[in-house]
C-alpha positions in Angstrom: -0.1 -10.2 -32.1 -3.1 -8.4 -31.2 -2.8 -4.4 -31.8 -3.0 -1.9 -29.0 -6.6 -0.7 -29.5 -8.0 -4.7 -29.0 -6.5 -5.1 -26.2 -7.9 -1.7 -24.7 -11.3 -2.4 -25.8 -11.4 -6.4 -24.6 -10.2 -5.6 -21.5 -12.4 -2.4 -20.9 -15.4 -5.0 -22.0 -14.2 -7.1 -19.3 -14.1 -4.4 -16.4 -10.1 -5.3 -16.4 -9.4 -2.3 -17.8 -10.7 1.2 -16.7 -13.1 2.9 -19.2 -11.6 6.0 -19.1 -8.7 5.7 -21.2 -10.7 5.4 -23.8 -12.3 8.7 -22.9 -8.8 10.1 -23.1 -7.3 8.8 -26.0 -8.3 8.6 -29.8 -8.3 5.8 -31.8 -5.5 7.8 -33.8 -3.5 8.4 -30.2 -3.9 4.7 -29.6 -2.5 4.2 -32.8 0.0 6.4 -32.3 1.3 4.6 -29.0 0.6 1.3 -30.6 3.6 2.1 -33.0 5.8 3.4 -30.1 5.8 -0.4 -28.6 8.9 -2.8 -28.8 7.9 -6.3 -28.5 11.2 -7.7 -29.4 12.2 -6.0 -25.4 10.3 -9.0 -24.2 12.6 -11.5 -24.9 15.2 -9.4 -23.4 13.7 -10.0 -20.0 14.8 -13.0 -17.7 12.9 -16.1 -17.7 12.5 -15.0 -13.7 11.7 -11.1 -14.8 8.8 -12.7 -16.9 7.5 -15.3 -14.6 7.6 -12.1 -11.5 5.7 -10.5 -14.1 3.2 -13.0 -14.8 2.4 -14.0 -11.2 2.4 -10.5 -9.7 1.8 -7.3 -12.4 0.1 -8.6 -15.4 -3.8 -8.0 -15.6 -5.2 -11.3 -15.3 -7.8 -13.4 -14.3 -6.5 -14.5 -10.9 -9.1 -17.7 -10.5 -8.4 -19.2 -14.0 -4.2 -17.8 -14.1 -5.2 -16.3 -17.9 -3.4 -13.0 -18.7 -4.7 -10.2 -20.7 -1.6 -8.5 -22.3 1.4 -8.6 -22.3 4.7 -7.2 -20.8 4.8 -4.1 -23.2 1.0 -3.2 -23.3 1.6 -3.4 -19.5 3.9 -0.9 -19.8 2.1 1.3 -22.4 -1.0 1.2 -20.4 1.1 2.3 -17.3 2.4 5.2 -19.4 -1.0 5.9 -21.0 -2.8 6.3 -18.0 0.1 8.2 -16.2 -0.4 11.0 -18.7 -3.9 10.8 -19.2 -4.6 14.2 -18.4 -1.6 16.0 -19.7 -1.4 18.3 -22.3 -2.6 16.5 -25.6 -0.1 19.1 -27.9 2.7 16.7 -25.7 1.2 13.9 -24.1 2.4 11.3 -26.8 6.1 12.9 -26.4 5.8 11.7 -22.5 4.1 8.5 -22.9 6.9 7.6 -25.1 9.5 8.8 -23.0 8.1 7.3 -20.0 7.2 3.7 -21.8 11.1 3.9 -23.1 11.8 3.7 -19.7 10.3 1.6 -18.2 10.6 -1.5 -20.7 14.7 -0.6 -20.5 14.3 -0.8 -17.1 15.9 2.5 -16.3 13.4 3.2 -13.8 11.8 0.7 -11.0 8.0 1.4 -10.4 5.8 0.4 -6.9 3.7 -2.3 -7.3 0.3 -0.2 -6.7 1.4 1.4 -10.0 2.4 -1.9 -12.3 -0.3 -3.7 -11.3 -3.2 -1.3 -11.1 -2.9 2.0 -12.4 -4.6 1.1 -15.5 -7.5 -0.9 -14.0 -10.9 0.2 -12.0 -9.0 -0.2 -8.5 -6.5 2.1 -9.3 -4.4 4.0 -6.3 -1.0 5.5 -6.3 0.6 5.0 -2.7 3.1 2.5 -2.7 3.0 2.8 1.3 0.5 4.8 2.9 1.0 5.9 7.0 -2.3 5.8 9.0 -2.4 7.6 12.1 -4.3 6.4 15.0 -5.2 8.5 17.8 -6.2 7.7 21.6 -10.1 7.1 20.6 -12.3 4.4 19.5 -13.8 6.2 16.8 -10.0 6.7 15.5 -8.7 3.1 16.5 -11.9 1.5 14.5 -11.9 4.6 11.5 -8.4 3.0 11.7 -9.1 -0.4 11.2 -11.5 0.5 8.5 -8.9 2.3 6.4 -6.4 -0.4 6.9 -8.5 -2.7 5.0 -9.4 -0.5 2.6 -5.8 0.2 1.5 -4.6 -3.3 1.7 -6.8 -4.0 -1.1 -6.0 -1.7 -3.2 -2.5 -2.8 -2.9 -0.9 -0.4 -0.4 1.9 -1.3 2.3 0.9 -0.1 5.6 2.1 1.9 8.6 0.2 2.3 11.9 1.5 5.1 13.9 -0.5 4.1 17.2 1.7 5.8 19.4 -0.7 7.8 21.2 -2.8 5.0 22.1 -2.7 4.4 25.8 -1.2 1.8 28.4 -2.9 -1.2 30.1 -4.4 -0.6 32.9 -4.4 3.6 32.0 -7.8 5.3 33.4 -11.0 6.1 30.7 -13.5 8.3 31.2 -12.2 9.3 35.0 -11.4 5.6 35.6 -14.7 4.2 35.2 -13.0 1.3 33.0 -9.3 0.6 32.7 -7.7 1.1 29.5 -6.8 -2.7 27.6 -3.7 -1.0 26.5 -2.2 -1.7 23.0 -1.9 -5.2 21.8 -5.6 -6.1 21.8 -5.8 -3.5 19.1 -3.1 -4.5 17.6 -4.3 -7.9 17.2 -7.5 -6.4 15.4 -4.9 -4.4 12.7 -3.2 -7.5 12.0 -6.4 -9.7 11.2 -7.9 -6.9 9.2 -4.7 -6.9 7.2 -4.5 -10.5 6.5 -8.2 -10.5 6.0 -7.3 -8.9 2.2 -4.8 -9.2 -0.1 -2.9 -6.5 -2.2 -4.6 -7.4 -4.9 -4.2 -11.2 -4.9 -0.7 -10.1 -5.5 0.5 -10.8 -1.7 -0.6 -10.9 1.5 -0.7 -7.6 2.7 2.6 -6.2 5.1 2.5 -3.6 8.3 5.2 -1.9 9.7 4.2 -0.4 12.9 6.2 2.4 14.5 8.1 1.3 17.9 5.9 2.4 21.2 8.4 4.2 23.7 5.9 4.9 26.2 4.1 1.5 27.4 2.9 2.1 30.4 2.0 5.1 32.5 2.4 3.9 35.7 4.2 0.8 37.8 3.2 -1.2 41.3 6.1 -1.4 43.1 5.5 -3.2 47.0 1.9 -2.4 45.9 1.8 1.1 45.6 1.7 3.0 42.2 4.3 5.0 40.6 4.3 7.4 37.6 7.5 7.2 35.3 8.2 10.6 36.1 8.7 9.8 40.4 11.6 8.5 41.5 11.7 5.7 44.4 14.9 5.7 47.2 17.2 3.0 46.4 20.1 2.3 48.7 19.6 5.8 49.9 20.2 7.3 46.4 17.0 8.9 44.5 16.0 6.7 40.8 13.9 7.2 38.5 10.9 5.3 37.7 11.8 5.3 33.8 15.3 4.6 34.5 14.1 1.5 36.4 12.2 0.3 33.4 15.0 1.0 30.8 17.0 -1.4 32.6 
């Protein structure tokens, strides 16, 4: 079995590591953590736990399948990295603590953080909520950012709320607005245009659009939601037409 301090320095010399936890740590802390490390806890895990493991969270080589450590430096890197830039009088006391518990499996981390914490496309949101506004710089600055986070292994939300109807006026009605689901057809292509990682496709959650139009033709003539038509001589609401 490889010690601690190889597997940091191969795997810094092949950019799968990042370089700055050598910059953090001594050879006498890596040491240190080295001797904190259970590898007996390995063969406590499922054959499943280790295959998710393998597929999903392991630094690898994802066009040849060839890993680069094992389940607990996985979870020592994770540690190491968390507490990087703690206190150095305790920083070994929490990297322990923390390393305990995750190779028990007391705690459950995001995938962002098993996966890449420790690497050179490192981010910590597990999911991360982008708001769009009624704009095209927002709805394409949007886009951008939804790409962007996919790949570094985020889950995304899209609140497009504000985003207006079909057929709504821009700039004073020289165009018509093409209302929602083109755009929406753009966020969806840009997020299955990366992966998280080569972990999974990447997965959206967009937030339910209770206004979807701002007006109706009814005979012809328009209508706001807010008018109310004559309806067997009683007064309704435009809205409460469309609810049912």
């Amino acid at each position: 079995m490889p010690d601690l301090l190889f597997c940091i320095e191969r795997n810094i010399k092949l950019d799968l590591y990042d370089k700055i936890i050598l910059e953090k740590y001594s050879e006498e802390d890596i040491s240190k953590c080295d001797s904190f490390i259970k590898h007996n806890r390995d063969y406590e895990l499922t054959y499943a736990g280790v295959q998710q493991l393998i597929d999903k969270y392991l630094v690898k080589d994802r066009s040849t399948g060839n890993s680069y450590e094992t389940p607990q430096f996985c979870f020592m890197l994770i540690s190491m990295t968390v507490f990087a830039d703690s206190d150095p009088n305790t920083r070994l006391d929490q990297v322990k603590e923390l390393y305990d518990m995750i190779s028990e499996h007391k705690i459950s981390l995001p995938t962002p953080i098993v996966a890449g914490i420790r690497t050179p496309n490192r981010q910590f949101s597990s999911c991360t909520l982008i708001e769009i506004e009624d704009s095209l710089d927002s709805i394409f600055y949007g886009n951008v950012a939804i790409g962007q986070y996919v790949a570094k292994r985020a889950g995304i939300g899209i609140n497009a709320g504000s985003i207006r109807a079909q057929g709504s006026k821009v700039r004073n009605g020289e165009v018509v607005h093409t209302g929602v689901i083109p755009f929406f057809k753009m966020f969806q292509s840009t997020l299955h245009s990366c992966s998280q990682g080569g972990i999974r496709k990447g997965c959206l959650k967009r937030d339910t659009l209770v206004k979807v139009v701002d007006f109706v033709k009814i005979d012809g003539k328009d209508y706001k939601l807010s008018d109310s038509i004559e309806i067997d001589g009683s007064m309704v609401m435009i809205s409460d037409l469309i609810k049912d």
